[in-house]
C-alpha positions as CSV (number, residue, x, y, z in Angstrom):
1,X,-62.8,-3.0,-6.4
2,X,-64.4,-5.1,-9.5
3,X,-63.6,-8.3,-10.4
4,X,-62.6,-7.1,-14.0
5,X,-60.6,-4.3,-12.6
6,X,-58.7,-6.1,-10.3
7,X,-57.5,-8.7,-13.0
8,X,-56.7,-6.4,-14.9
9,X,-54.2,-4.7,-12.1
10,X,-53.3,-8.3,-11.5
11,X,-52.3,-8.6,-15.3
12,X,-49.7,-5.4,-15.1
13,X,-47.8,-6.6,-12.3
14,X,-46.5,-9.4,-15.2
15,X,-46.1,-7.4,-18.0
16,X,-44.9,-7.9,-21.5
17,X,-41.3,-7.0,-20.5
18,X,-40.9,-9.6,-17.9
19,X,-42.7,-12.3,-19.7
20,X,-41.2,-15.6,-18.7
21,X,-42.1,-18.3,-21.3
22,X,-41.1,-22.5,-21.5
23,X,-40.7,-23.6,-17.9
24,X,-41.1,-27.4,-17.0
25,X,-42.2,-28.7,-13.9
26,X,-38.8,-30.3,-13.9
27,X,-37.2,-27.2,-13.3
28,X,-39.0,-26.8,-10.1
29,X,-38.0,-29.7,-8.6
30,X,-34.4,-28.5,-8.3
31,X,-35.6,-25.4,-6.1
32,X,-36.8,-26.9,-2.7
33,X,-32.7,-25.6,-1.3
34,X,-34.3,-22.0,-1.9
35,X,-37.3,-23.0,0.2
36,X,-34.6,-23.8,3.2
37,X,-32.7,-21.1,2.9
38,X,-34.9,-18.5,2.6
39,X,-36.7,-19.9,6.1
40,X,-33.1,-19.6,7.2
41,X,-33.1,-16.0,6.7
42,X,-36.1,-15.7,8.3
43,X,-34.7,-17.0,11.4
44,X,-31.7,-14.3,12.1
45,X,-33.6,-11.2,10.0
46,X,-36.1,-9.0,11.4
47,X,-37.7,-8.7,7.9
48,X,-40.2,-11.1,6.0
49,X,-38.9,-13.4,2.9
50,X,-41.3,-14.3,-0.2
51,X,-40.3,-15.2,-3.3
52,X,-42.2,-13.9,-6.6
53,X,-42.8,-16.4,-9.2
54,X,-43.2,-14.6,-12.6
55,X,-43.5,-17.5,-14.8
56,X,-46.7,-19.4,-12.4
57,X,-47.6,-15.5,-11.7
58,X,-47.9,-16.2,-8.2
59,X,-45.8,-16.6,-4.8
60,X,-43.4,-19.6,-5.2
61,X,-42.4,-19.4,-1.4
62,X,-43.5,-17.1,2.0
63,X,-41.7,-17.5,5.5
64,X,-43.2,-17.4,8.3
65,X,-44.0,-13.6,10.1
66,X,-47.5,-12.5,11.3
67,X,-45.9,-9.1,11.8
68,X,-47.0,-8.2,8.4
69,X,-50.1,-10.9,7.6
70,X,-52.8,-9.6,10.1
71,X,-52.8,-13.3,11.7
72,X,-52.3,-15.3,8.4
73,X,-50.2,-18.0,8.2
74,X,-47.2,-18.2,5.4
75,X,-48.8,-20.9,3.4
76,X,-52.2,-19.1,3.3
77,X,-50.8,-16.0,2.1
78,X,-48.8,-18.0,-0.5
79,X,-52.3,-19.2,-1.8
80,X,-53.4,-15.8,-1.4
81,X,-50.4,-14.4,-4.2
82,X,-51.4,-11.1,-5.3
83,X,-54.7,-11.2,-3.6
84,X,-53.1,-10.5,-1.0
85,X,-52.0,-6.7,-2.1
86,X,-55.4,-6.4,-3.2
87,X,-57.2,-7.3,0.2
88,X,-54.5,-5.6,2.8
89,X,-52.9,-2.2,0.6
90,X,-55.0,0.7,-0.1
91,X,-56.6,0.7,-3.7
92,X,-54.6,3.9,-4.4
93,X,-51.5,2.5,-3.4
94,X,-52.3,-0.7,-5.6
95,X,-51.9,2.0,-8.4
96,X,-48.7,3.3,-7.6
97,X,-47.3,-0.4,-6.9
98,X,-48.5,-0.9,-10.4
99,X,-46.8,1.8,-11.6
100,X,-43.2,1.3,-9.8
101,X,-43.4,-2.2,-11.4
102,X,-44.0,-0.9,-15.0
103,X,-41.0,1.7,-14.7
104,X,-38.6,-0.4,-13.0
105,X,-38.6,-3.2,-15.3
106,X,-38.1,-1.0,-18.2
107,X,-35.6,0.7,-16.5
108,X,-34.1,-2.9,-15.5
109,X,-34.3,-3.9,-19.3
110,X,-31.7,-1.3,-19.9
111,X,-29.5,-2.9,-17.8
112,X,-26.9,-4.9,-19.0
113,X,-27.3,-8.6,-18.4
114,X,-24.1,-9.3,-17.1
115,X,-25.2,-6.2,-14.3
116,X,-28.7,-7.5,-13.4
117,X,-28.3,-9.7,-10.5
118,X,-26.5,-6.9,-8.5
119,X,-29.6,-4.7,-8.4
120,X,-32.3,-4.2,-6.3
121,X,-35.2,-2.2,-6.1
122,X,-36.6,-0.3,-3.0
123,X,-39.9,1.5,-2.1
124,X,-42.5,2.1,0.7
125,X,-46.4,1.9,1.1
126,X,-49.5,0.9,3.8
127,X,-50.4,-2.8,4.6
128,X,-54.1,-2.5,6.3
129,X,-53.9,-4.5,9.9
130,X,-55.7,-4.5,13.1
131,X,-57.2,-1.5,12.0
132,X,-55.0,0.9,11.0
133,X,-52.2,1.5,8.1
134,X,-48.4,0.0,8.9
135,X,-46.1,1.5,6.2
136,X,-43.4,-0.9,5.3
137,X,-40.1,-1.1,3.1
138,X,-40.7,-3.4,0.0
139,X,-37.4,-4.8,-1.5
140,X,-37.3,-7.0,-4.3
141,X,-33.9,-8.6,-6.3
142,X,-33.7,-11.4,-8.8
143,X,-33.1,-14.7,-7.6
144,X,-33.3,-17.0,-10.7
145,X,-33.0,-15.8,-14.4
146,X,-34.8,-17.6,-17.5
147,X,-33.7,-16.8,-21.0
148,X,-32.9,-13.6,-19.4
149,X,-36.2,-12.0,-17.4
150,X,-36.1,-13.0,-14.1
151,X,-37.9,-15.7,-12.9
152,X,-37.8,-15.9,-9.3
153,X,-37.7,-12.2,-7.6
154,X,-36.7,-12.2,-3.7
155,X,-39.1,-9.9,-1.9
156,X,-38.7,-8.6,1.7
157,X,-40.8,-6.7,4.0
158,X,-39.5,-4.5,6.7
159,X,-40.3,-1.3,8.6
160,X,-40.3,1.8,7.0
161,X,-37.5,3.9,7.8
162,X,-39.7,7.2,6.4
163,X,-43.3,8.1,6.7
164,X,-43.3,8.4,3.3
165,X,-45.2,6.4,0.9
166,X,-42.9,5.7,-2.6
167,X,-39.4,6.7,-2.0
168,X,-38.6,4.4,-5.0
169,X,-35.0,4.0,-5.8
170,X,-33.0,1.2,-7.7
171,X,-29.6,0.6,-7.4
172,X,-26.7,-1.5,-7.2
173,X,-26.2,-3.4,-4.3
174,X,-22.1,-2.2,-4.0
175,X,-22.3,0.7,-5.2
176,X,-23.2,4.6,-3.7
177,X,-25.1,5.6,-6.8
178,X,-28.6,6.0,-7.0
179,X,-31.1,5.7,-9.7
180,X,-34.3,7.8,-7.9
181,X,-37.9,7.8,-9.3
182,X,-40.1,10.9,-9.0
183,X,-43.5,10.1,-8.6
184,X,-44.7,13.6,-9.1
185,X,-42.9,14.2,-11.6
186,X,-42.9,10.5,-13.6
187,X,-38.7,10.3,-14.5
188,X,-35.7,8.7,-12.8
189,X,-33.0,10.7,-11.5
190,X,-29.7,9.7,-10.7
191,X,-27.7,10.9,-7.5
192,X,-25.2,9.7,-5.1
193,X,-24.8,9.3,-1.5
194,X,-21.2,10.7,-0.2
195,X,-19.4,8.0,1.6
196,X,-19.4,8.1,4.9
197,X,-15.9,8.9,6.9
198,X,-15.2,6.6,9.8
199,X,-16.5,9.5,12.3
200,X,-19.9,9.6,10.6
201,X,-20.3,6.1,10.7
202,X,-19.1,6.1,14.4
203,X,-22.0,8.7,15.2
204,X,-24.6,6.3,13.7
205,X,-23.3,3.5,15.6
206,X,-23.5,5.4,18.5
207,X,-27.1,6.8,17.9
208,X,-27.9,3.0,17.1
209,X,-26.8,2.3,20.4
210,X,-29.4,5.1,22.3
211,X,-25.9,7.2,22.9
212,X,-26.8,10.8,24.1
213,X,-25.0,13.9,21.9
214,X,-22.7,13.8,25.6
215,X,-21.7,10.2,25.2
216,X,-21.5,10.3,21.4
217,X,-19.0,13.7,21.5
218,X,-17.2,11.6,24.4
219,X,-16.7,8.4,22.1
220,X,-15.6,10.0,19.3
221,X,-13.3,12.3,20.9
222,X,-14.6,15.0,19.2
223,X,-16.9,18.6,20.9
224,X,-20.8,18.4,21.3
225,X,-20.9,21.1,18.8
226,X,-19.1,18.8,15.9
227,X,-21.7,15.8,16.5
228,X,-24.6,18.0,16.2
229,X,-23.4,19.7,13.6
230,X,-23.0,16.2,11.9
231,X,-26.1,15.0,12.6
232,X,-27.2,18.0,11.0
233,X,-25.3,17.3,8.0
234,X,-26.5,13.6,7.9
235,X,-30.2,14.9,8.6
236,X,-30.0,16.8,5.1
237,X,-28.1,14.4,3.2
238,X,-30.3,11.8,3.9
239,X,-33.7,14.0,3.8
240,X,-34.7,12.6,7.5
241,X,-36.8,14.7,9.5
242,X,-35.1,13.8,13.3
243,X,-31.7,11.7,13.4
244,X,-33.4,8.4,14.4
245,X,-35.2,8.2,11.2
246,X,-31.8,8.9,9.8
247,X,-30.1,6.4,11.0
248,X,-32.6,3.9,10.1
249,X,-32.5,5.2,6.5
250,X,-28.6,4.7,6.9
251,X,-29.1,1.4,7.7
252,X,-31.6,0.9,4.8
253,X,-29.5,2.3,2.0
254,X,-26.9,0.2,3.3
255,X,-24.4,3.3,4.4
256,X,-22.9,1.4,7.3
């Protein structure tokens, strides 16, 4: 990739609609607590914590998890910021990032401000390491507000639940409705999971667990028949090709 392009990528990851003007040094001084407890996170979560800064344009913090940094440390990849997308993500993949951040902070803008720190946003796509692709889950929610754009963004990396690159959604943390963006076909759409009943959830659990369809129709007191006819159910509602990959998108989309 050229120099000029990859500025210019570089320059519409901050866009006009997020541009955070007027911060003073002094202001960062007060932010060393969300240094600690973000390594905190780190320490309990499988997933990796970095913070965004959209007023420096850079990462304001990275913990510590070489799962995800092909043998980088957390401070090097903090001096790395965006470089580091460009040097480990396909180029392709750069453009649909690029893209995903455009739409979802106009569609964020929409938002009402009161709303804004309830939402997060939610998509998949290839770090390069050791040789081959790993597809993760990219989350990112506001952590500090200036004047109204966020300032700070919490971002975390975990392992895809799909095999499939984009499955961009935003939503509210609480709530079961989701705000879905085609990339084929360049709109949102809304639609909501159905709450799970207490038998559903059970079944995950049990899957969770490595529970056979035997063991799973023996906990929940119900035939073999009705859990795989469930698991069918779940398959489809949750567009999962095998129930493992279901119940890890459960998990994701914060079902259980």
């Amino acid at each position: 990739m050229k120099p000029m392009e990859k500025n210019f990528l570089i320059n519409d990851f901050f866009i006009d609609q997020n541009e955070v003007k007027g911060i003073d040094e002094e202001a960062y001084r007060h932010l060393e607590n969300v240094r600690e407890t973000i390594d905190t996170f780190s320490h309990i979560f499988h997933s990796c914590f970095y913070v965004i800064d959209y007023y420096k344009k850079n990462f304001f913090h990275v913990s510590d998890n070489n799962t995800y940094f092909e043998g980088h440390s957390a401070d090097e990849i903090r001096e790395m910021g965006y470089d580091f997308y460009f040097k480990y993500v396909p180029e392709e993949e750069i453009k649909m990032l690029v893209e995903i951040n455009k739409v979802g902070f106009s569609f964020f803008n929409r938002l009402p401000d009161s709303e804004k720190p309830y939402y997060f946003i939610s998509y998949n796509f290839h770090i390069r390491k050791d040789g081959y692709k790993m597809l993760v889950n990219h989350k990112l929610t506001p952590l500090k507000f200036y004047n109204g754009r966020i300032w700070l963004a919490l971002c975390a990396f975990s392992p895809a639940a799909s095999n499939q690159i984009g499955r961009v959604y935003l939503r509210r943390h609480d709530s079961p409705d989701v705000n879905y963006y085609s990339l084929q076909n360049k709109k949102w759409e809304q639609f909501s999971f159905t709450r799970l009943s207490d038998l559903e959830k059970r079944v995950f659990l049990c899957a969770i667990r490595g529970a056979s369809l035997k063991e799973t129709a023996s906990e929940v007191f119900r035939s073999e028949a009705w859990v795989k006819k469930t698991r069918n159910k779940l398959l489809e509602m949750l567009d999962a090709h095998n129930f493992l990959e279901a119940t890890h998108l459960a998990l994701q989309y914060k079902l259980l």
